[in-house]
C-alpha positions, 0 to 999 in steps of 0.5 A: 529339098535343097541345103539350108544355107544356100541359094545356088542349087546344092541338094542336102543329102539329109533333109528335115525328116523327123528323124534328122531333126531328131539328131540334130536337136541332140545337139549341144555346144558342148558336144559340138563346139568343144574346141571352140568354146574356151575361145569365147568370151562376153561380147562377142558378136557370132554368127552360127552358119547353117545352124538348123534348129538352132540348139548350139546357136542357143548355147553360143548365146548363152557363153557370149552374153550379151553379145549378139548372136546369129542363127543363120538357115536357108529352111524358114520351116527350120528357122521357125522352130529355132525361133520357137525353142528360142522364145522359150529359153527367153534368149534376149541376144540371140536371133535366127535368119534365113540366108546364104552361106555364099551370099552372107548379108551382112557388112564386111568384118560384122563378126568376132567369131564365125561357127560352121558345124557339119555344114561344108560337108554338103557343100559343091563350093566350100572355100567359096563358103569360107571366103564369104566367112572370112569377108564378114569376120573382124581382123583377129576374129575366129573361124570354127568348123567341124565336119564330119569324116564319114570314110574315118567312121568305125563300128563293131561287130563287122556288118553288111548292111552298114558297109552298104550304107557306107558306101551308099551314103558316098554315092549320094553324096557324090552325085550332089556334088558334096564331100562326105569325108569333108573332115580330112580336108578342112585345112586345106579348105580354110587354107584356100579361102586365106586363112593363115595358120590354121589350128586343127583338132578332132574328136568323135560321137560314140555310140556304146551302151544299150541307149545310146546304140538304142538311139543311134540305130533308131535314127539311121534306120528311120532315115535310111527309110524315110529322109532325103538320103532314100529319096535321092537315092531312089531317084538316082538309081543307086539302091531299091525300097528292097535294099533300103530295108535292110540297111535299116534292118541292119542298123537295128541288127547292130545296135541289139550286139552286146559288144557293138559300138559306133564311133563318128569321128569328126575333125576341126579347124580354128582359124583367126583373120 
């Protein structure tokens, strides 16, 4: 399986298992896009790149009414269930294509704002992803991305096996040529695309009470069994089934401490044209 978003061959460490989409349809605007939206406004034209099942693209939608909006994915099996959830929440402005971050199909300066959530992180080519971006943004337009910083994350109590996957998830990512600590280096990479003056913040997911580390912990350690992350693994060589067992074990090991917490730190970076 190969990113979502792309035509050149870049794989995406995390796939469409249940348990990813299960993460991924958490998502929101607000607890994604927060320092994006007191920059928008009725009427923009935006375009969501790698937008997956499409719950911030429908959020996007809603702020910017009636401005049309985009969901774009490489996955048409993902495409079609934001299609679905779009259907229900009877979205006039809003529509979901399949495409390519490198070969964006639309006409120069077609956007007021172009958003990018935990997108660059899987990418091999990330300012030529952001070049594409800027090409199709309108002078004056904003850019938005935020990444995650997978060397910045934190947890407590201290734990072997989440220290294992750590260090398991960098050597994925690694051999797909991707960047997992892709947060730290945003600036630098809408810099190199040639945007000026870029305005970079952060914030973070934390996982605390008995639900949300209930939650948290029910995610990766069906991941760390079932999704892509074990296939690649698998077929890299760099872990066992063996291993693989108890790094899920441990996920559930950690979430069952009455004092643990997890912290996913994530940086931002706006920019105009």
């Amino acid at each position: 399986m190969y990113l979502d978003v792309m035509a050149q061959i870049d794989r995406y460490t995390h796939g469409h298992h249940e348990s990813v989409l299960r993460s991924h349809t958490w998502r929101t605007a607000q607890n994604s896009a927060g320092f994006l939206l007191p920059h928008l406004k009725s009427g923009d034209r935006l375009l969501d790149v790698g937008c997956g099942p499409g719950t911030i693209t429908m959020d996007l939608a809603e702020l910017v009414a009636p401005g049309n909006v985009i969901g774009l994915d490489r996955s048409k099996e993902v495409i079609e269930r934001a299609r679905e959830a779009a259907e229900a929440r009877e979205l006039a402005n809003l529509s979901f294509e399949v495409g390519d971050v490198y070969n964006l199909e639309f006409e120069d300066s077609s956007f007021d704002v172009v958003y990018a959530h935990q997108v660059l992180q899987h990418l091999s080519d990330p300012i030529r992803a952001l070049e594409e971006m800027r090409r199709v943004l309108r002078v004056g337009g904003w850019l938005a991305v935020r990444d995650g910083d997978y060397g910045a994350f934190s947890w407590s109590p201290p734990s072997e096996g989440l220290d294992r996957w750590m260090e398991l998830y960098h050597d994925i990512t690694r051999e797909n040529g991707a960047e997992a600590n892709a947060g730290r280096y945003l600036v630098g990479w809408v810099e190199g695309a040639g945007f000026e003056s870029p305005e970079p913040s952060s914030s973070d997911w934390t996982y605390e009470t008995v639900e949300e580390r209930e939650w948290w912990a029910d995610l990766w350690a069906d991941r760390v069994l079932y999704s892509e992350f074990a296939r690649q693994g698998l077929e890299y060589g760099l872990t066992t089934s063996e291993e693989l067992s108890e790094i899920s074990d441990a996920f559930r090991a950690w979430s069952e401490s009455a004092e643990g917490i997890f912290v996913v730190v994530h940086e931002e970076v706006l920019a105009r044209k």
